[in-house]
Structure formats: C-alpha cells, structure tokens
N, C-alpha and C positions, 0 to 999 in steps of 0.2 A: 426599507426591506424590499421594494419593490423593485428600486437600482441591481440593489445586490443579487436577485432571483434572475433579472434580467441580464446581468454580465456570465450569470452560472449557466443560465438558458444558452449561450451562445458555446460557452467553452463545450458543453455536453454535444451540441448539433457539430461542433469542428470537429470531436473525437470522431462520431459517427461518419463525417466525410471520409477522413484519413483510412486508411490502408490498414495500417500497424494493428486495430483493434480485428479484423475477417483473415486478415495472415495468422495470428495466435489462434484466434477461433478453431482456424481450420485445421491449422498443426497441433492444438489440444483434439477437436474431433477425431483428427488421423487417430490418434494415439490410444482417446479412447477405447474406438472401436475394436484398438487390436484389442481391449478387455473384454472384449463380445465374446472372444473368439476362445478363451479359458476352459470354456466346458468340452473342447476337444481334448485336452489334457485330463480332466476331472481332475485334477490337485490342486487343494485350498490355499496352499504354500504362493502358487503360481499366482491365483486370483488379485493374494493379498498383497503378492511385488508388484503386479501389476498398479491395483490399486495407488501404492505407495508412490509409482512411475508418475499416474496421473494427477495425481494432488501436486505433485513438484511442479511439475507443468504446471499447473495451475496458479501457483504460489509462483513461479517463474513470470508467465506472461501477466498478471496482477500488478508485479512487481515493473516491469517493462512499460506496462501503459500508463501504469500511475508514475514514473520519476519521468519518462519522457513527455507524456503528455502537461503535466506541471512543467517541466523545466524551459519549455519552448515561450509559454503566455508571456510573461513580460517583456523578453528579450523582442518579443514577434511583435507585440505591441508598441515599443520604440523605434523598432527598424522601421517597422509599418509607418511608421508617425499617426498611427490611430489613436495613439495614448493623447496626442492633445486634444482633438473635439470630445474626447470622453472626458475626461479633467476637467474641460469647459463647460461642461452639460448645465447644473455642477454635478460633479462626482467627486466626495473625497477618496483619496489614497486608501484609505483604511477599507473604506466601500471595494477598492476595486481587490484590494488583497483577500478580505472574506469573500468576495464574488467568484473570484481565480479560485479559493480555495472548494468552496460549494459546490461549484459547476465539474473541477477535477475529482473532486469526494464522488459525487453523487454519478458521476459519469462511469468513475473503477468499480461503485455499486452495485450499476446497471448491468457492466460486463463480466462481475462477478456474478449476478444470479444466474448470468446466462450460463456461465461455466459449470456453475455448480447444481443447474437444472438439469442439463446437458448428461452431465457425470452421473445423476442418479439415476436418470432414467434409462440410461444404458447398464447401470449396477443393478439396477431393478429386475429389468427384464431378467436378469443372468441368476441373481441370490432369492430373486422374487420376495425381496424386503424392502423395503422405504424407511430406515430411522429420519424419520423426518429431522425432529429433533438435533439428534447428533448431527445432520448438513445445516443447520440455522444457526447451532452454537458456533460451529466451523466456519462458516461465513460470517456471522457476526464477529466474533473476535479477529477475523482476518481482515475486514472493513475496518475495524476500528485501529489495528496495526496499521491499518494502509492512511487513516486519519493522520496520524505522525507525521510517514515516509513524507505524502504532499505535503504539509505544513515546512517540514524540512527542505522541501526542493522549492516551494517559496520562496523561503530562506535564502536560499541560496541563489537564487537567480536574481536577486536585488544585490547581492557579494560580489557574485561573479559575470564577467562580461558577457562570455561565450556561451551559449545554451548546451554545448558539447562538453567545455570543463567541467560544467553543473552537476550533469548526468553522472559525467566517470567518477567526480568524488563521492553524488550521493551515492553511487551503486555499489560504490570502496566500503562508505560507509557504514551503509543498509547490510553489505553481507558479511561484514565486519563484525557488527551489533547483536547479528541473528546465527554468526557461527561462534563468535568467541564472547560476547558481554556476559553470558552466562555463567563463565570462566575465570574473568580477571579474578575475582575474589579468593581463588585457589593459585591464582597467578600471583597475588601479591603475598599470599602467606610465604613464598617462596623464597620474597626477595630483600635485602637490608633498607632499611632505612636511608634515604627520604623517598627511593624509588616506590618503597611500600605504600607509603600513603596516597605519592601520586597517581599508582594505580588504584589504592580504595578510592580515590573522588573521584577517579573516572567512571567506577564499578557504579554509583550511588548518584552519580550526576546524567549519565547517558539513559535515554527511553529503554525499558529491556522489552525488544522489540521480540526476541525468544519466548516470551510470556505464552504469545498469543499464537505458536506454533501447535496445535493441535490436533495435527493430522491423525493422527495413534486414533483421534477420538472414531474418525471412521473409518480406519484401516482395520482397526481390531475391536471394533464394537464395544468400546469399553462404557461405564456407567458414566449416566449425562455428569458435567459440570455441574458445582454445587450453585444456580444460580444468585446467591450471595456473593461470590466469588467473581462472576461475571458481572455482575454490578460494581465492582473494585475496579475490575479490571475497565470498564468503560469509565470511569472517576478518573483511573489512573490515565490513561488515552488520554481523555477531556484535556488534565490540565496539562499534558506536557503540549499537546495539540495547539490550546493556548497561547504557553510560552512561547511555542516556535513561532507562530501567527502574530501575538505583540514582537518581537524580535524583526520579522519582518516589516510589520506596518514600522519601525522606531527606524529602520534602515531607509525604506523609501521615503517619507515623509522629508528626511534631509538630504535624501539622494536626486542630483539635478537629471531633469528625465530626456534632457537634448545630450549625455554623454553615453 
C-alpha cells in the first residue's frame, strides 16, 4: 500500500506542476464571476442559465484534466524510461496501474473541490444560500463518474501507443456515453433484428456515465438524492471502475514495456 500511495503522491504533485489544472481554474473563475454580476439584471431566469453555464464548465474542465492527465502516465513513463528502475524497485504492474489510478482520482478530487468551493461561494454571496448538501451529492457522484472516465483512459493507454489517440477516442467516447447511452434503448426499439440486440448489449454492457449527471440538482434546487440511491450509484462506479482497472493491469502485465 505504501508503493501504491507513493506512485499516486507523484502523479498528484506532476498535475499541480502542469499548466492545464490554473488555465481551467481561471477560465471556470472568469466565468463564474460573470454570475456575480446577475443581480444587475434581478431575473432568476438569468441566475439559473448562468448557473447551468457554470457547472458545464465545470463538468468540461473535470473532464479535460482527468482524460488527459491519465492518458499521458504510462506513455510518459516508457518514453521516460522511468518505467524500469520503478519495475525494479520491486514494483509490480498491478501496483503501478492502482498507483496511476489513485494519484489521477484523487488529484481530479482535489481540483474538483476547488471548483465546486469556488462556485458556491461566489452563488452564495448572490442567493445568500449554501445547499451544502446538494454541492456534496453533485461533487460526489461526479468524482465517482470521473472514477470510470480514468480507469477507462488506463485502459486505454496500455491499447494505444500515442497519448493523443488515447485522449480523442476516450473524449469520443466519454461524450458519446453521457449524450447518447441513455438513448440506445429507444434507439434499438426502432430497429430489426440483429441490429436490435446489438444495440441492447451495448445499452446494458457500457458504464451510464449519464447517471451521475446531476446538475438540475443545483441549478433548481431540487429535493436531496434518496441516499440509498447514492449508495447504488457508488457500487455501481466501484465495479465497472474495477473492471476497467483488471482489464488494464490483464493488458500491461503481457505487454513488453521497451515497445
């Protein structure tokens, strides 16, 4: 365990080096701030497009730091040739794939609080409310959405050579998953057989990464999630989280790491 904290320890200190996490930052700040500016208008209409502006951002640059900050680690680690005194330590594969995944998780969590501190406390001042609540369930299920995305670009960077291919297909993917997954199952009642079925097991086999879309929750202040329901929804994460994570350690372990 103490391997694995210390490969996560590193990948979180490289995110904070990099650029990519104070450019989002500051083009989510820009943006909020224009929400400050609402009560020159007085209409709640305005407040709450705003709002709805600012969570996209939000759900945008999340999305941006967690597929590219994963999709760089292993490729950066072979180019590097770091990958072999770390292998020699010992370290196994397995070790370094939950360490990559840890360190990326726990790094998009960091910069999600900060987003979503950020965002209330500028909603605050303006609506003079704090649903606390309602920004913790929205943050939670959007960390645990984001649990997937990196386990996925893992995935994928052990598949794919290039750290650039990686990205465009998970990013195909990701907004693939979270505009249409919710959809096929309307999509297949439409079509003849065998196209039909092919679409149900895509419907019933791919993460519905839409689940955990719950911006509504603070845009229109609607009643907390049943947390039963949140508890599902973190089971359901866990294990596809999982699968993707064994899929990747089952790839690296036979993949030779000088190609």
């Amino acid at each position: 365990m103490n391997t694995i904290l210390a490969i996560s320890g590193i990948v979180i200190k490289e995110l904070y080096r990099r650029k990519d996490f104070y450019v989002l930052f500051v083009l989510t700040a820009v943006i909020t701030l224009l929400m400050g500016s609402v009560s020159f208008f007085n209409d709640a209409k305005i407040a709450r497009y705003l709002k709805e502006i600012v969570l996209l951002l939000i759900w945008v640059a999340a999305l941006v730091i967690a597929i590219t900050t994963t999709a760089r680690q292993i490729p950066a680690e072979r180019e590097n040739r770091t990958i072999f005194p770390l292998l020699a330590k010992p370290v196994t594969r397995g070790q370094v794939i939950t360490g990559k995944f840890l360190g990326c998780w726990l790094a998009c969590g960091m910069a999600l609080v900060m987003f979503y501190v950020f965002f209330g406390v500028v909603n605050a001042s303006r609506e003079h409310s704090w649903p606390v609540l309602n920004y913790f369930q929205g943050f939670m299920l959007q960390w645990l959405m984001l649990a997937m995305v990196v386990a996925l670009v893992l995935l994928g960077s052990v598949v794919f050579t290039a750290p650039s291919s990686n990205t465009t297909i998970t990013f195909v993917l990701v907004v693939g998953m979270l505009l249409l997954g919710g959809h096929l199952n309307q999509v297949a009642l439409q079509q003849s057989e065998p196209l039909r079925t092919l679409i149900y097991t895509i419907y019933f086999l791919i993460p519905h990464l839409e689940w955990y879309d719950v911006r509504d929750l603070i845009v229109y202040d609607h009643k907390l999630i049943p947390w039963v329901d949140c508890a599902l929804a973190t089971i359901y994460a866990g294990v596809y989280t999982g699968l993707l994570l064994f899929g990747a350690w089952a790839v690296f372990r036979r993949k030779a790491i000088n190609v």
